[in-house]
N, C-alpha and C positions, 0 to 999 in steps of 0.2 A: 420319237422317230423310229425306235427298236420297236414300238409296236405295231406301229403304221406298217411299219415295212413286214412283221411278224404276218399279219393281218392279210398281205399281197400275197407274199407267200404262200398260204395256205388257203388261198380264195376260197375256192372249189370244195374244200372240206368243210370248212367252218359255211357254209352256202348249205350244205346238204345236214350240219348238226343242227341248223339254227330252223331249218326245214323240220326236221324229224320233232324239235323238241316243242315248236309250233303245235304240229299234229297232236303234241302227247298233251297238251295243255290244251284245245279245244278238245279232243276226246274226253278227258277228265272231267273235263266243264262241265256237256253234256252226260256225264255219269254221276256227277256230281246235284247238278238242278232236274236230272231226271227228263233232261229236254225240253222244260218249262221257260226258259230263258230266264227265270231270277233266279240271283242268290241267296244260297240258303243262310247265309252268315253273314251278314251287313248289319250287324252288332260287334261292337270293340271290346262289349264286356256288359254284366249285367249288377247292377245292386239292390240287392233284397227282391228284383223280378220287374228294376227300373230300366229298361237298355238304355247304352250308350250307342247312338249312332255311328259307325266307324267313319262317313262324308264327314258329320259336323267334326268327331271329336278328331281328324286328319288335317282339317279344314283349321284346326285351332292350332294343332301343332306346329304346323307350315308357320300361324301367325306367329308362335310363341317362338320358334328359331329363326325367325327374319329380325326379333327384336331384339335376341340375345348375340346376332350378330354373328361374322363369320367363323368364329372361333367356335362356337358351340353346335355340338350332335343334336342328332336328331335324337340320340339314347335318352342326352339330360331335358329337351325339350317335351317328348312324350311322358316322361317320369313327370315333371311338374304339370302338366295340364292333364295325368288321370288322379294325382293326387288332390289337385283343385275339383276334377268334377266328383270324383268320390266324395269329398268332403261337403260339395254342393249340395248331393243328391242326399245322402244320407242325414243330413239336417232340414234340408227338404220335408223328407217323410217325417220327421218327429214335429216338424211345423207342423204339416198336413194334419198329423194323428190330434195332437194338442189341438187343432182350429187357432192358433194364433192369427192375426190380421194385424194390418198397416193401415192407422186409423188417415185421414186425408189431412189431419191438424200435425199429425207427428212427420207423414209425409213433406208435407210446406214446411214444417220446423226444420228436418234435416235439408230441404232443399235450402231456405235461406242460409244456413251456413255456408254450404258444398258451391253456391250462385255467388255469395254474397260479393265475391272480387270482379264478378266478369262483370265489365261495362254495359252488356244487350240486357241484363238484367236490372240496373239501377236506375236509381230515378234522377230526376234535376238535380239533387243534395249530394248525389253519391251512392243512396244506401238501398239496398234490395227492396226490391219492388212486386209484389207478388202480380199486379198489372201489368207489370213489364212482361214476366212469364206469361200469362195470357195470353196479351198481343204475341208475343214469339211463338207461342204455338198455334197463332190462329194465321201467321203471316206464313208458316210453313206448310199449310196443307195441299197448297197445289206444288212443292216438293218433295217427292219422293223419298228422296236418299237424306234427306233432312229429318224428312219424319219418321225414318226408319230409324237413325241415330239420336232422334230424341224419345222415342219407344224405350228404342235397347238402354238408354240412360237411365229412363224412369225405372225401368224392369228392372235396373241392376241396385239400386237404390231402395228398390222397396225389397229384394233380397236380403241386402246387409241390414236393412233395418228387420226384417223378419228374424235374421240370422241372430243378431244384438240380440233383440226381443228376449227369444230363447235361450241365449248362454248368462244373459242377464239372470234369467229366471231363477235359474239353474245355482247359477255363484248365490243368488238369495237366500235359495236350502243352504246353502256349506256356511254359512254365517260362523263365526264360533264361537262359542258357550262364554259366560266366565269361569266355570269349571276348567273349560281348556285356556284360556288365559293364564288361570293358576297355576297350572300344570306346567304349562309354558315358560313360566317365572319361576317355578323352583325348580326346572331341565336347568335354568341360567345361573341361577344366583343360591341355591341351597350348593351349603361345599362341607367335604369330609376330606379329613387327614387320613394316612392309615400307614403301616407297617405293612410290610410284602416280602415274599419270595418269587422268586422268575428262577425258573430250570428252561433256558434255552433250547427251543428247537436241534439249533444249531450243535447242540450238544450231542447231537447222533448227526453223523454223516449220511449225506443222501444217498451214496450206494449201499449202506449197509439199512436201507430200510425197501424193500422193491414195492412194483406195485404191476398186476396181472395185467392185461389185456380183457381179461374176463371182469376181472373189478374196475376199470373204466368203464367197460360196455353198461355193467349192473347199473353205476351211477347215474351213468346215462338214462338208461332205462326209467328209474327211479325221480331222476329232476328234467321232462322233458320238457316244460315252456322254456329251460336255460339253453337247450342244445337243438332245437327245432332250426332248421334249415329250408330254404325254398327251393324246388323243382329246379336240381344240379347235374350239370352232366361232366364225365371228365374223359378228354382224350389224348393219344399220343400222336406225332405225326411224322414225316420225313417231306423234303425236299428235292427235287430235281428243277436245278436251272435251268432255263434256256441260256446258258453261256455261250460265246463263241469259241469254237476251238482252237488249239494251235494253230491248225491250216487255215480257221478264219482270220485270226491276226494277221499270220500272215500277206492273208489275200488285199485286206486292209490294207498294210503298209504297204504293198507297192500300187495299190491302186491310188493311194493318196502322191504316191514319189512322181507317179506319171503329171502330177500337177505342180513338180517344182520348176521345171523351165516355162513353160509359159506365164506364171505366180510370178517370177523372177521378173519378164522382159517386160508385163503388157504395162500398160499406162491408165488402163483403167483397174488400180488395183480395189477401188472399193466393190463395186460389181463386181468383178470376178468375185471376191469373197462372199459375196452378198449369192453369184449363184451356185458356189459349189463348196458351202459351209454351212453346219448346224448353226451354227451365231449369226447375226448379222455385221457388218464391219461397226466399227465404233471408232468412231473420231475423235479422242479423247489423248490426250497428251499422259504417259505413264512416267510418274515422279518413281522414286527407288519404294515409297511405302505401299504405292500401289501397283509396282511392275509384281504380277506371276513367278513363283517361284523358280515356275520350268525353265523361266527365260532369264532369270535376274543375273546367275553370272555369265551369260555370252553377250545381253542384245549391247555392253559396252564394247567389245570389241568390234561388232558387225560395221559395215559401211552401208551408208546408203544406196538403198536395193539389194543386197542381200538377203537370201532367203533359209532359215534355219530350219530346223528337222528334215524328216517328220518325226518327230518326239512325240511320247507314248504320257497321256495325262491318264489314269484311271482308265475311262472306257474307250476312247478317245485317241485318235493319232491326228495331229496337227504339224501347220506349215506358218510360220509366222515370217513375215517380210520387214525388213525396216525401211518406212518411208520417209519419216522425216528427225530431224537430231536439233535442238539448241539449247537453248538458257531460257529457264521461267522462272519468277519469285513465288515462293511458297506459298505467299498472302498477301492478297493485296487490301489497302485503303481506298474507299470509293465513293463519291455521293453522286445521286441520280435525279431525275423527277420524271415520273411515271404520265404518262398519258393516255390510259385506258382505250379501247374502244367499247362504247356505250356509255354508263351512267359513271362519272366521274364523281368520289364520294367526298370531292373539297372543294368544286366551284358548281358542283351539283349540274354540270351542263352536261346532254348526251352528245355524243361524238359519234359520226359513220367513223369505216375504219382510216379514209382519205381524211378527213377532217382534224382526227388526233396525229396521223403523221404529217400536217399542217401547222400545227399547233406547235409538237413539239420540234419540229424544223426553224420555225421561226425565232422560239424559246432557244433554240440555240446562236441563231444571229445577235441574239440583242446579249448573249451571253459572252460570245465570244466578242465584243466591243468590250461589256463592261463585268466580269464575274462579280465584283462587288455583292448583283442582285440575284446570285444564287438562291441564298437560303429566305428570301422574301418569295421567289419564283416558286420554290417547294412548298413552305407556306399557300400560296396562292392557288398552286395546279397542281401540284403532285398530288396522286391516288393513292400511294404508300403511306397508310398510318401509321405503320412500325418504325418507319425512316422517318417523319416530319419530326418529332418533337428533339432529331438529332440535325437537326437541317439536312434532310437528303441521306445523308454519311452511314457507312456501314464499315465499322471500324477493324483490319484485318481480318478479315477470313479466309478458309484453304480454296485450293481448287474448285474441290467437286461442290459447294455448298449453295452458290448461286446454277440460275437455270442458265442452258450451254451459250447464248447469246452474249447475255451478259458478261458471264466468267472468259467468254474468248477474246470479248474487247479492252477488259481491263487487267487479266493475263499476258495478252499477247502485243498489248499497246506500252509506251510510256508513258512515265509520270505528268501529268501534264494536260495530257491527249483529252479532247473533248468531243461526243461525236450522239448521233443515233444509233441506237440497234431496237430492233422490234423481238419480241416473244411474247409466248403464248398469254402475259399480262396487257399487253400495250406494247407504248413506245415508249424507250425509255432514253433519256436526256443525261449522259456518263459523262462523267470528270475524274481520272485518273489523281486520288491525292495524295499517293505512296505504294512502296512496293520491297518487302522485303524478301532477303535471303536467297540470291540465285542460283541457281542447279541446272546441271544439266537433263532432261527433259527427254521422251522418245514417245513417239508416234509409229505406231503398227498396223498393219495387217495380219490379221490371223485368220487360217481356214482351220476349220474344227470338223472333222467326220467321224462321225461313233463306230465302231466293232462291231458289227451286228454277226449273229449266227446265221448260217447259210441254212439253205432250206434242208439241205442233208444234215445236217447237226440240230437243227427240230425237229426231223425225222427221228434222229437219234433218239433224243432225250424222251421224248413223247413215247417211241417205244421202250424207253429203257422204265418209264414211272409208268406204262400198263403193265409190263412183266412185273415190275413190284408191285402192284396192284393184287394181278390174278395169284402170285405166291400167297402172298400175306393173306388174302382170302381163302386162301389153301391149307395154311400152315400157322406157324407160330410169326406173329409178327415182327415183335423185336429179336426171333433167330434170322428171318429172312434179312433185316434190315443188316444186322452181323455181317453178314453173309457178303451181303452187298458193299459193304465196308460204311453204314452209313449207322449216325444214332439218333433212336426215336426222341424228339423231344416231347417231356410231359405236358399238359396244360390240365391245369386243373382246377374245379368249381366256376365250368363254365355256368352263366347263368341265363335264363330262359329268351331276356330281353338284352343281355350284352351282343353292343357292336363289336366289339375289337377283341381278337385275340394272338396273345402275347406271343408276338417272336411272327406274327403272319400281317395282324392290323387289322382292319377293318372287312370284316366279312362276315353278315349276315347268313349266306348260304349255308359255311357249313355250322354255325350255331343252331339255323332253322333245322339241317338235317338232323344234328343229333339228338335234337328234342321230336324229331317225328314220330308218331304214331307209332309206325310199322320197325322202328329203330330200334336194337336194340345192342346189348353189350355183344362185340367181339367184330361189328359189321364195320366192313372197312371201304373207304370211296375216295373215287380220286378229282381232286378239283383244280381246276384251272386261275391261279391264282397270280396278276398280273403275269411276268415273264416268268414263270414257275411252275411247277405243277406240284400241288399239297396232294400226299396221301395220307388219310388221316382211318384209325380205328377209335371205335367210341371204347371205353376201359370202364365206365362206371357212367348209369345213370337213371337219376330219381325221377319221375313224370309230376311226384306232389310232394308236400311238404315232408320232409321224412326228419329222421334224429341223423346226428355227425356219425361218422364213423369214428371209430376207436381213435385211428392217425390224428386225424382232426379234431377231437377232442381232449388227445389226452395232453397238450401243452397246458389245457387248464386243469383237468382233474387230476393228473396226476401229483402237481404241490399238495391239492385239498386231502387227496388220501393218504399222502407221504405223510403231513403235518398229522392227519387222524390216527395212524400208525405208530410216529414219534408221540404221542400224548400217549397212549397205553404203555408205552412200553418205559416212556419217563415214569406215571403212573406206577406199573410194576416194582419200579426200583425206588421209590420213596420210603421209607420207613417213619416212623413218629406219627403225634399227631399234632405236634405243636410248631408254632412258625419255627423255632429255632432247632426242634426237632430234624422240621424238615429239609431245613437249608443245610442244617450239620450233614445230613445221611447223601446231598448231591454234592457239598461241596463247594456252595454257595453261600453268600450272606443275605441277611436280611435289610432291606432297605426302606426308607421311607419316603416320604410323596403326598407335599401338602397342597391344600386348597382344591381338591379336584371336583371338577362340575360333570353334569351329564352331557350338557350343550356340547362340551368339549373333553371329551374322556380321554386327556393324553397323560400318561405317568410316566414321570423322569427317569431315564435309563431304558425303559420298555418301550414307547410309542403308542399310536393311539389303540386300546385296547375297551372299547365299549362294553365287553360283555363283563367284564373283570370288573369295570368302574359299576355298573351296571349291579352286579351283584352284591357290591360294595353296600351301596347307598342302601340294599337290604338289610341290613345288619347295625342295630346300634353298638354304643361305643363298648367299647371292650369286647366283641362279639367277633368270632372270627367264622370265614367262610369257608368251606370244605375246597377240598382242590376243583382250579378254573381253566379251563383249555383254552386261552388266548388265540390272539389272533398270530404271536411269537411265540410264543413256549406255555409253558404247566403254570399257574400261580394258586398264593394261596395268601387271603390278605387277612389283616388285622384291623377294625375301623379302631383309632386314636381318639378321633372326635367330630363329632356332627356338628354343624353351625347352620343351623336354619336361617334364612331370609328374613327379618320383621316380615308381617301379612302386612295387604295392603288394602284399604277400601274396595280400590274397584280396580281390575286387571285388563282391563280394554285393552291398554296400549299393548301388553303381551297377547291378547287375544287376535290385535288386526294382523300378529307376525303369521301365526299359522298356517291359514288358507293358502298362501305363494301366490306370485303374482297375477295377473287377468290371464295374461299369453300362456299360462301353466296349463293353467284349470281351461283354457278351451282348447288349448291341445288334450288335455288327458280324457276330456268329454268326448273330441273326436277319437281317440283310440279308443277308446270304451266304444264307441258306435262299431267301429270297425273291425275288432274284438266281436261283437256280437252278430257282425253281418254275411249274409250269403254274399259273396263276390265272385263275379266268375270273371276271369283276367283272361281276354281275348287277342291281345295286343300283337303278341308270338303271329298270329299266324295273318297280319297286314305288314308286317314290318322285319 
């Protein structure tokens, strides 16, 4: 309602922005097609110089967010269907390159599987019929939409089969050796004992090791497939509400007071509420769990017709009346029998909607002589599957749990009472079979009118977020903001295709803006953000893949340089050459650590440390290894003894661990594709 009414307000302007920004977007147009009338970018995106149609692949996302249902973005919806058609496309073309085909025998073999349940396809026996297929495609051709959906099935079909084909192929090369079976078998089952020292990291304090800003960035530099980032923008912003002010509350509360005496006297208290309240009346009986806070300790003292406030809820100034006061039980016991109108699902007879309240009218005469034949009557007519296998019965429940019909007959009736009411199921046939816990009960009226800002207090705000506008475009922005007594909030690593941003929600616009073209760091714009006005400056932003910046990077590099740091300078302070040498000069002892595999490189006291066990298994027994920089601290090991594995004939069964599972290997095939391809990502500028 605050926008609608926002929206009257400023008819006349918002008439003449929505004019002006008209004009700026057909001039564009025509600057843009050069006066040709197509567009030049009616592609979504291209792979390896395959375009995506932006109709079809819009056309899919629409479908892919209808199925994911109301809870899901269009953000997660377009993510999964360009990663489906990339994956399409790009296996596509290694078909294509290959000449792979779908022989018409491998065809019928997957069809008989993927048919083999559906009945149009089988035969007298039961079992798939490739004549049956036939006939069904020859019974379809004078339909259209039939034989377009059994196209699009074949097409999709002889894809996955093209697609198998190929990764098939593919998984056939990575076969593995029995060389790598043996390998495999002595990672698991070859084990060494050994003697160790460990000089803990932790043995130098983190502040006493620093680490630059310039040797993160080097790092960086140095390992950039770790720290590569996609086309980031980051900005800060400020707010101006459309609040209402003092003087609008004000204007509020007594405009709402002017409606306590006639709210008080008239007699039609649901219309009135119904004409001059945000809410509509609600006929509902308020137990103490579901009375309003605002009203829970007065509506017991009020009388009938009494009218409270106007009290202040949130945005809100309300007038609530009490209409009516008794005793309800909390929960009642009930059985029924339902009599639909139309197809009744237990005597299978359809009913007009005179017919079933014939029915069940009648079913109440023969009831009210004999109830005996209740639950035989339910049995027989009742529509209700959840209630029949209880005879009818629905064993206490609260107020609000049945629909209003129901709940007002068996609430508001006694124990006993037998009768019709009709709702939006049918007609239903009630028998009152208990009723506990009585309370006293209240029935209201409430009128509800929101706070709205007046057109001079829009005026306000509107100029008060252009004057920070044209500053901050003038000056420094987070001084301006100071200034103004207001603080920028950050947002940061927005991304090219994100909808939402943190602390504002969903808005596109201004993600589009800070990724534009002509955009760049320090430009600031003001946007119209529901009841709000965002001014936002962009602070940082990459158009293509770029490296982290230092900030961003250094929660990880900075352990890995601290730790490379701590190793020199433990290093340094070693003396000897022998384990016990070296344990004596830290301060340490020497410990031992049996059984240890490569599979599983963990040593007792230390944790898992690969490159240590790793080194280990170099050295025979009595041989010891030069100092080892852990993934924990400095070590320096002793081998005790080697225990080799028996050999075995033949290492198959370690051989089939290697390769990882089918879902692996044709994922890491499609990264490999995609790794290697031109992609051009269009998506930014439909969405």
């Amino acid at each position: 309602m605050a926008i609608l009414n926002s929206i009257r307000k400023r008819g006349i302007f918002l008439i003449l922005i929505i004019a002006m920004a008209l004009f700026a977007f057909i001039l564009g147009d025509i600057i843009n097609k050069g006066g040709s009338g197509q567009d030049i970018q009616d592609t979504v995106g291209s792979i390896n110089g395959t375009d995506l149609s932006r109709e079809e692949f819009m056309g899919q996302v629409e479908a892919y967010s209808r199925s994911l249902g109301p809870n899901a973005t269009m953000s997660q919806a377009m993510n999964v269907v360009w990663d489906r058609e990339v994956r399409s496309v790009l296996l596509q073309q290694q078909i294509d390159e290959l000449g792979i085909t779908v022989s018409e025998d491998q065809l019928n073999e997957v069809l008989s599987i993927s048919l083999a349940n559906n009945p149009t396809f089988q035969d007298e026996n039961g079992f798939y019929s490739e004549a049956r297929v036939v006939e069904y495609v020859a019974s379809i051709q004078g339909n259209p939409q039939a034989k377009a959906d059994w196209d699009t099935f074949i097409q999709n079909t002889r894809e996955s089969i093209l697609q198998n084909n190929y990764l098939n192929m593919i998984r056939g090369g990575l076969t593995p050796t029995n060389a790598e079976g043996e390998q495999q078998y002595r990672f698991e089952n070859d084990k060494i004992d050994i003697q160790y020292v460990h000089i803990p990291y932790t043995k130098i304090a983190d502040e006493d090791v620093s680490v630059s800003e310039a040797e993160i960035e080097k790092y960086v530099r140095d390992n950039p497939n770790d720290f590569t980032v996609d086309p980031i923008a980051d900005i800060q912003y400020v707010t101006y509400d459309e609040e209402p002010s003092i003087e609008d509350v004000e204007s509020a509360r007594l405009s709402i007071l002017e409606l306590v005496e006639p709210f008080s006297t008239t007699e039609g208290y649901a219309a009135f509420v119904n004409d001059n309240s945000e809410e509509p009346y609600n006929d509902e009986w308020l137990y103490e769990a579901n009375t309003p806070e605002s009203i829970k300790d007065t509506i017991a003292s009020m009388k009938i017709g009494d009218v409270y406030g106007p009290y202040k809820v949130d945005n809100t100034f309300n007038l609530t009346r009490l209409v009516a006061k008794r005793q309800l039980p909390d929960s009642v016991k009930a059985r029924h029998i339902l009599i639909p109108q139309g197809l009744n699902k237990t005597d299978s007879i359809t009913r007009t909607k005179e017919m079933a309240k014939a029915t069940a009218d009648s079913l109440l005469t023969v009831l009210k002589a004999n109830r005996s034949k209740f639950v035989s009557l339910v049995e027989q007519f009742s529509s209700d599957v959840a209630s029949i296998p209880n005879g009818g019965t629905y064993d206490y429940y609260p107020y609000r749990q049945m629909v209003p019909e129901f709940r007002d007959f068996t609430f508001e009736g006694k124990v006993g009472d037998m009768g019709v009411v009709e709702s939006q199921f049918g007609y239903h046939l009630i028998e009152i079979e208990g009723q506990k816990n009585k309370q006293d009960v209240y029935k209201v009226a409430t009128i509800t009118q929101e706070i709205e800002p007046s057109e001079k207090t829009l005026g306000e705000v509107f100029a008060e977020a252009a004057k920070f506008e044209e500053a901050a475009r003038a000056g420094d922005f987070e001084a301006v903001a100071t200034e103004k007594g207001l603080e920028p909030k950050p947002v940061n690593r927005i991304g090219k295709l994100d909808a939402t941003i943190p602390g504002i929600g969903s808005n596109r616009t201004i993600v589009n803006w800070a990724f534009e073209e002509d955009s760049k760091v320090g430009d600031v714009k003001r946007f119209s953000v529901n009841d709000s006005y965002v001014i936002a400056q962009i602070t940082r932003k990459s158009d293509k893949e770029s490296l982290m910046s230092v900030v961003e990077a250094s929660t990880t590099v900075t352990p890995i340089l601290r730790k490379k740091k701590k190793a020199e300078l433990i290093r340094a302070a070693i003396t000897g050459t022998t384990l016990e040498e070296v344990a004596s000069s830290q301060n340490v002892t020497v410990k031992t650590a049996s059984a240890l595999t490569r599979a599983t490189p963990t040593i007792a006291d230390a944790g898992t440390e690969p490159a240590v066990v790793g080194a280990a298994f170099g050295k025979a027994a009595g041989e010891t290894t030069g100092l080892i920089d852990g993934d924990s601290g400095v070590f320096m090991v002793r081998v005790t003894a080697v225990n080799k594995a028996p050999d075995l004939e033949n290492y198959a069964a370690f051989a089939n661990q290697t390769p990882g599972s089918a879902s692996q290997v044709n994922n890491n095939i499609y990264q490999a594709l995609k790794k290697a391809a031109e992609i051009e990502d269009n998506r930014a500028s439909f969405y």
